[in-house]
N, C-alpha and C positions, 0 to 999 in steps of 0.2 A: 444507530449502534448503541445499545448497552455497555458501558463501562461495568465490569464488577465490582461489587462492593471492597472498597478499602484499596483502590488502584486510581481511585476520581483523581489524585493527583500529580500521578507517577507519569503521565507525560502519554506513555506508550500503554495501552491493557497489555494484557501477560494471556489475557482468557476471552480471547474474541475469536468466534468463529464467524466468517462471510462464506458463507455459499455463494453458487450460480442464482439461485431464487432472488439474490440483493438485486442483480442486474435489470431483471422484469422491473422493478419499479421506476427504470429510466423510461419506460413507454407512455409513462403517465405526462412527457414532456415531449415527445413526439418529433417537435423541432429542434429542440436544445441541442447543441454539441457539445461533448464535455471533454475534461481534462481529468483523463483516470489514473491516479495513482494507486502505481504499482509496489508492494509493499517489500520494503528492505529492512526495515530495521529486526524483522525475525529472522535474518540471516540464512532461508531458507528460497533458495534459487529455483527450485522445480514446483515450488507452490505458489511463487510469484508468475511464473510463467503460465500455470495454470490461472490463475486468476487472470492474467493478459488475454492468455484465452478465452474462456468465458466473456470477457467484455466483450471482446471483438466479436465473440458470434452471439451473442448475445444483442448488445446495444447496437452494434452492425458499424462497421466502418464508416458510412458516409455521417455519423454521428458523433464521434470523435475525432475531437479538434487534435488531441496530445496524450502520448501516455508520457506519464513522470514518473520517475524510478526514483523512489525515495521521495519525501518528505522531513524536514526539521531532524537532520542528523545532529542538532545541539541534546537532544532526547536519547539518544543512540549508548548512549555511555551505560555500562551496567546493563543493558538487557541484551545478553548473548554477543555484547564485545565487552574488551577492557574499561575499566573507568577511568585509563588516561585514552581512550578513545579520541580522534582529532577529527577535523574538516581536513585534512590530509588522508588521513584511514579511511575516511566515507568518497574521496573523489576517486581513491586507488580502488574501493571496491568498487564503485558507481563504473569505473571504466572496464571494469575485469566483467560485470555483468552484462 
């Protein structure tokens, strides 16, 4: 993944696109089973589900160990939530999705 320039810090990019094409490059591993995280912190539930999709037919089920919803909600603050944002807010959403 490329970061954009002047984002290398802020925790979360703002300007990352993942396509289905990401996925093909799990074939180069053929055995592995992964743990795909499913992205929340864009606060966008129908593009997460789509990217759940794409894995799963993509990397194929018997190849994924786990999907995790979310990642480092300490980062979550200021990009499309509040900046008093909690680990309270992230578990209430993590449960709603």
């Amino acid at each position: 993944m490329v970061v954009p320039h002047g984002e290398e810090s802020a925790g979360i990019p703002t300007n990352v696109t993942i396509g289905p094409s990401f996925f093909h490059s799990f074939a180069n591993l053929p055995d592995a089973r992964y743990i795909v995280d499913i992205p929340l912190a864009k606060n966008n539930q129908s593009n997460s589900l789509m990217f759940a999709e794409d894995a799963y037919r993509i990397v194929a089920p018997s190849n994924i160990f786990a999907l995790e919803i979310g990642n480092e909600p300490n980062n979550y603050a200021g990009h499309d939530r509040p900046e008093n944002y909690t680990i309270a807010d992230y578990v209430e959403q993590w449960t709603n999705w």
